[in-house]
DORO-266937 format. One line per 5 residues: number of its first residue (from 1); their letters; for each residue x, y, z of N, C-alpha, C. Coordinates in Angstrom, 3 decimals. Example, Ala and Ser with C-alpha at 12.3 -4.5 7.8 and 13.67 -1.06 7.14 Angstrom:
<recs>
1) as) 13.190:-5.690:7.800:12.300:-4.500:7.800:13.200:-3.300:7.800  12.850:-2.250:7.080:13.670:-1.060:7.140:12.900:0.030:7.870
</recs>
This chain:
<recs>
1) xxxxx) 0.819:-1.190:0.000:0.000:0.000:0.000:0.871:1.265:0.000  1.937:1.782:0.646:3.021:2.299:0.888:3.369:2.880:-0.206  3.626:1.322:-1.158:4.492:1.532:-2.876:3.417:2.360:-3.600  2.265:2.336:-3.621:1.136:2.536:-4.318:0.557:4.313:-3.942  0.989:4.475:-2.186:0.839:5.938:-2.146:1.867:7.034:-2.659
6) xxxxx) 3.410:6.040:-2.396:4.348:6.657:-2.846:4.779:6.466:-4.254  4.241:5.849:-5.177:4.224:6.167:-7.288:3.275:7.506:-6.970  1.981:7.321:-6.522:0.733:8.129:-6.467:1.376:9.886:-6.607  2.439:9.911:-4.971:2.974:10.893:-5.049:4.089:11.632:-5.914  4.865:10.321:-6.352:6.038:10.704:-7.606:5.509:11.557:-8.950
11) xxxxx) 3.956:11.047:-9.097:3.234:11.294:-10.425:2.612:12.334:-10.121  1.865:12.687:-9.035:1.564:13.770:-9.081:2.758:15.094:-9.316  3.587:14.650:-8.032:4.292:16.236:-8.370:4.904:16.306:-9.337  5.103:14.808:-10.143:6.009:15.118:-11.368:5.062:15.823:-12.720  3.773:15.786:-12.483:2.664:16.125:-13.529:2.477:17.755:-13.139
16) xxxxx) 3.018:18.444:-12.116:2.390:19.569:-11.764:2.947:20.614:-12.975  2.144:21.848:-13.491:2.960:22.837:-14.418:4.128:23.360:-13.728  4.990:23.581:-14.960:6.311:24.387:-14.485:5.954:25.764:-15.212  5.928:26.980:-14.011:5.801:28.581:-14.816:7.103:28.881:-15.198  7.304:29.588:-16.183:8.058:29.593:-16.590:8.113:31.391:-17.060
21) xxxxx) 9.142:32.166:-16.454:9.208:33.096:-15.429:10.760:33.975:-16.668  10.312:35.042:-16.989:10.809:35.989:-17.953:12.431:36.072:-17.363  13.391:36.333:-18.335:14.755:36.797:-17.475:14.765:38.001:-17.243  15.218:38.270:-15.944:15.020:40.184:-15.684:15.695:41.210:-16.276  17.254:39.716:-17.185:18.152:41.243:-18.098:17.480:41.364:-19.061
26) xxxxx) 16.482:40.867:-19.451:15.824:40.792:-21.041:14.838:41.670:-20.687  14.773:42.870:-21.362:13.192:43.510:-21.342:12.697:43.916:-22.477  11.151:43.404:-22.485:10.802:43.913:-23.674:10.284:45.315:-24.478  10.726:45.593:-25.355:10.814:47.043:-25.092:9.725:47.470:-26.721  8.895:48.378:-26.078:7.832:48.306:-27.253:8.291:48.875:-28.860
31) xxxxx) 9.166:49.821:-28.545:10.228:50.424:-29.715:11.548:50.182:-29.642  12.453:49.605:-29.908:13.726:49.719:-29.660:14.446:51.026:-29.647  13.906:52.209:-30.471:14.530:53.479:-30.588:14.186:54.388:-29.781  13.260:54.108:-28.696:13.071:54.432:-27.706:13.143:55.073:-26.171  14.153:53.956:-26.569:15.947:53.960:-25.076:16.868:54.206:-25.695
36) xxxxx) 17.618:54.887:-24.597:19.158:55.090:-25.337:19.569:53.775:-25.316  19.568:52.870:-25.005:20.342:51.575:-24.715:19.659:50.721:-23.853  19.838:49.470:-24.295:19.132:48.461:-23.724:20.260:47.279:-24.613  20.016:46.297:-23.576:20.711:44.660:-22.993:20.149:43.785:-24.646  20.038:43.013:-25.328:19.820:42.430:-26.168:20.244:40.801:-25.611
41) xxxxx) 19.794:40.137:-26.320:20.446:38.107:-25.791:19.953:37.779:-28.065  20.924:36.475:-27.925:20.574:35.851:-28.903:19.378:35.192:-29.443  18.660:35.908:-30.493:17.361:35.518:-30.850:15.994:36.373:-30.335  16.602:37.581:-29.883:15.607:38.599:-29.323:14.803:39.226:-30.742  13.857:39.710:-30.575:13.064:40.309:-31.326:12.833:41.673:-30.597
46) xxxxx) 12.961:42.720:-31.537:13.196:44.082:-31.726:12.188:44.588:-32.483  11.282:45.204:-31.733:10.222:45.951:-32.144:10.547:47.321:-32.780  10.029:48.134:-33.654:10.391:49.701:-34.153:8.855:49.962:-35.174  9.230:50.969:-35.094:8.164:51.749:-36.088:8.839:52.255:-37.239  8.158:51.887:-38.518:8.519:52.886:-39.758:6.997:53.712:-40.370
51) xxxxx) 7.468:54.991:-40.634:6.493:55.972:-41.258:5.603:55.310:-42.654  6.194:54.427:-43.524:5.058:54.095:-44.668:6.308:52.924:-44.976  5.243:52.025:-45.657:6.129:51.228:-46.441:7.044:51.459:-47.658  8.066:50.487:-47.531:9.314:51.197:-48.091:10.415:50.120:-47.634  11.683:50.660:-48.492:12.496:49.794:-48.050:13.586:50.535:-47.149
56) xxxxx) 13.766:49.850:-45.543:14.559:50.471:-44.909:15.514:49.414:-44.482  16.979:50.086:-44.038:17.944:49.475:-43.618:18.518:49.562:-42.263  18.835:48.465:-41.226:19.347:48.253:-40.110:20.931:48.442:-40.157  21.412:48.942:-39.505:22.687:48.402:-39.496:23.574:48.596:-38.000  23.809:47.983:-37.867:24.540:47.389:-36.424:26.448:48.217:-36.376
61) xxxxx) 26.459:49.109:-35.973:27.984:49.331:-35.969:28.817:49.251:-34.425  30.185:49.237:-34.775:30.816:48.695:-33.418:31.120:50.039:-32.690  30.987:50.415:-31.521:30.774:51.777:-30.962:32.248:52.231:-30.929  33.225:51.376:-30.796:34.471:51.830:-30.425:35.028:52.517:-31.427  35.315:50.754:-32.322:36.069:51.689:-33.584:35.252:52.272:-35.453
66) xxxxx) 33.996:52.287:-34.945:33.249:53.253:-35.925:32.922:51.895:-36.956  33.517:50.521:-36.980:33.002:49.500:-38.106:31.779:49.313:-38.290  31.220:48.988:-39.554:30.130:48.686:-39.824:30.575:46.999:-39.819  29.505:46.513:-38.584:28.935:44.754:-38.175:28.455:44.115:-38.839  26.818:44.818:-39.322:26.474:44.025:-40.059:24.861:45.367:-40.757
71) xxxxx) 24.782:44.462:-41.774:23.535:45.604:-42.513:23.388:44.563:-43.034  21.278:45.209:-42.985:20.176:44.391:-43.634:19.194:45.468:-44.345  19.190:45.190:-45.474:17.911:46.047:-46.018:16.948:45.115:-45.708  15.458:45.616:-45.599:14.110:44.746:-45.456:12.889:45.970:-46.059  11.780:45.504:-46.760:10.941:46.013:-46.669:10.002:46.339:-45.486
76) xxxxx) 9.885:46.964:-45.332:9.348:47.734:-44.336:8.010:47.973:-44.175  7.084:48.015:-43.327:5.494:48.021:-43.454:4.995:49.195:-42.863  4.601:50.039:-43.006:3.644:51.090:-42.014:3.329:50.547:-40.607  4.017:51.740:-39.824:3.755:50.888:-38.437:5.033:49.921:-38.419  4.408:49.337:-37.033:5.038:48.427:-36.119:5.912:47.684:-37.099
81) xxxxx) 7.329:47.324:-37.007:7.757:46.124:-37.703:8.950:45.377:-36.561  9.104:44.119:-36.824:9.490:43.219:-35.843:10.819:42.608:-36.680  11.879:42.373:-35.721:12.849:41.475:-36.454:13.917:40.970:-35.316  14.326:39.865:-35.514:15.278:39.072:-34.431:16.761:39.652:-34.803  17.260:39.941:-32.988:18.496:40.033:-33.906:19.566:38.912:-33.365
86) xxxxx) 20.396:37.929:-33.997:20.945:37.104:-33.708:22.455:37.480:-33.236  23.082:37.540:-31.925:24.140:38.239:-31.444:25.138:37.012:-31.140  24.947:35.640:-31.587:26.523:34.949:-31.195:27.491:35.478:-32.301  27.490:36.396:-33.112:27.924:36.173:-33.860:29.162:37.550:-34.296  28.264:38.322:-33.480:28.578:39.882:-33.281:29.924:40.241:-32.056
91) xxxxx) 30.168:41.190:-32.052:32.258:41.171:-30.888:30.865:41.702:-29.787  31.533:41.195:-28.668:30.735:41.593:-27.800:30.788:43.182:-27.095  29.630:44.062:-26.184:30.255:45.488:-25.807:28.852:45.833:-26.489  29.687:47.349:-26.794:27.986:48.145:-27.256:28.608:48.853:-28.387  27.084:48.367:-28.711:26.926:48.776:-30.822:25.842:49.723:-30.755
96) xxxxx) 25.964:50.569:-32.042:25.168:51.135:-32.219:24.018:50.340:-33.380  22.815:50.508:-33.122:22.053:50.304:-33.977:21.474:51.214:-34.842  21.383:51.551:-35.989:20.713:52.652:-36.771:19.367:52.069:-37.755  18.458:52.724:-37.522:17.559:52.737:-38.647:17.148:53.812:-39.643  17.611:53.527:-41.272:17.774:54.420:-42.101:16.422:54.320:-43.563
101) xxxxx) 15.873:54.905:-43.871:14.998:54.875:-45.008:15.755:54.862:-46.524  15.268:54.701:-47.606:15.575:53.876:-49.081:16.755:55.281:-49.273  16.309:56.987:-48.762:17.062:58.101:-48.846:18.611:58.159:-47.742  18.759:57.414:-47.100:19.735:57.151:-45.966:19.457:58.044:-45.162  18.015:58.587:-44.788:17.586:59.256:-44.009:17.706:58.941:-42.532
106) xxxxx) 18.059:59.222:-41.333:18.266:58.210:-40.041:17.224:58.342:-39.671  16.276:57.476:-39.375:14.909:57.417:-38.452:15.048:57.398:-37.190  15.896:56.215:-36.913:16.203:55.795:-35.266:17.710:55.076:-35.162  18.020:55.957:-33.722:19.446:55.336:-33.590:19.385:54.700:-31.926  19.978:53.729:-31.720:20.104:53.632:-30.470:21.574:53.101:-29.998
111) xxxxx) 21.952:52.300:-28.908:23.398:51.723:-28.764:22.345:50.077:-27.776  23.152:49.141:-28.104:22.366:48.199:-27.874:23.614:47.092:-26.968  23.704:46.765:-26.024:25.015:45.953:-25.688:24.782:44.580:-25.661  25.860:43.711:-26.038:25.679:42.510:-26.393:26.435:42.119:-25.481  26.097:41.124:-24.641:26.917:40.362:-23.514:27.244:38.838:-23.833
</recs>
């Protein structure tokens, strides 16, 4: 009887939900251009706004010595647009991020640090 209360109990607590509870360096931030700076992790998604659709360009530069990291053109949607940015790949420290329109107009700049 013993064996039978104690599976009973293994299964229950092993069936209970696990919450699963945000990291506190990660915040989500409704614009990225928003803040002067904010924490980023690998595979984050980066919220921003563009004025009309169009094609605009990201580009990631290294704060120290002025290099350009990495650049993406994307079409762009009115409103809200969303995109991951993948950082194993990037020198670690703080970059600047820029967002520029099809005119190399700067929309939004921020500095973003990669740990």
């Amino acid at each position: 009887m013993k064996k039978i209360i104690l599976i009973s109990l293994i299964f229950l607590i092993g069936c209970t939900k696990v919450e699963v509870v945000p990291s506190p360096n990660i915040m989500s931030i409704d614009d990225i251009f928003s803040v002067k700076e904010s924490k980023v992790s690998n595979g984050q998604s980066i919220h921003f706004k563009v004025p009309s659709n169009g094609v605009y360009t990201l580009t990631l530069i290294n704060e120290q010595t002025g290099q350009v990291v990495s650049r993406e053109k994307f079409n762009g949607q009115s409103g809200e647009n969303v995109k991951k940015i993948y950082t194993n790949s990037l020198p670690k420290g703080y970059l600047l991020l820029v967002l520029e329109d099809n005119n190399k107009s700067q929309l939004g700049k921020t500095t973003i640090i990669n740990n």
